[in-house]
N, C-alpha and C positions, 0 to 999 in steps of 0.2 A: 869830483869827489869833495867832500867836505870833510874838517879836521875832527878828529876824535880824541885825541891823546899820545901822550908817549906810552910807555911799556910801563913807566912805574903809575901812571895817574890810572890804569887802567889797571891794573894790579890791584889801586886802592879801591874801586869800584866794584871789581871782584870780588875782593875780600868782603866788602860790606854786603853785596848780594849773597855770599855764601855762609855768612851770619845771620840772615834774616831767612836765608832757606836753604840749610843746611843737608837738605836731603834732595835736594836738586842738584848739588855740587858734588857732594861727597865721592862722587864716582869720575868726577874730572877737575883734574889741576887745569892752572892760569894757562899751562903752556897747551895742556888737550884743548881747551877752549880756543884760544887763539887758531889753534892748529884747525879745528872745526869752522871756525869762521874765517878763516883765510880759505881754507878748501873750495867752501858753499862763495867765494866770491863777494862775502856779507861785507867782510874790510880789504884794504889792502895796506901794504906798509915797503914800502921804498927803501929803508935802510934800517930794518927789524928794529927800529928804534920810537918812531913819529908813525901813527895808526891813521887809515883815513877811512870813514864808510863810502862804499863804492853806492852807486845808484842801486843797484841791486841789493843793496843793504838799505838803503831810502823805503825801495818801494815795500821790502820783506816788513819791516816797521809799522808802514801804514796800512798792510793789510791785516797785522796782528792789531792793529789800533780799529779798523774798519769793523774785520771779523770776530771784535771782542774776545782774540784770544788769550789767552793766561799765560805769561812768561814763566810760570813755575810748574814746567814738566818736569817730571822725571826720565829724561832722555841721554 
């Protein structure tokens, strides 16, 4: 796994994604998100504190990089 952040550097990440696309977010807080991407196996996090993308978080990446997908669903 490779390092992504703690809880607040990713908190300020959020926040700026959900300023720039406000209607993507609007329907989930920091903590839904997380909670989605810990689910799906996207991160994992060792001591709720220090976040790391698992490989399955790698590969999900590059296939939205490959597949030209649009990170701003409404989902």
């Amino acid at each position: 796994t490779s390092g992504v952040g703690t809880k607040a550097q990713l908190s300020q990440i959020y926040e700026i994604a959900k300023s720039q696309s406000p209607e993507v977010y609007a329907k989930y807080s920091l903590e839904q998100y997380l909670h989605y991407l810990l689910t799906w196996v996207l991160i994992t996090t060792p001591d709720n504190e220090q976040y790391f993308i698992t490989i399955a978080g790698q590969e999900f990446l590059k296939w939205m990089i490959d597949a030209r997908v649009s990170e701003n669903k409404p989902f």
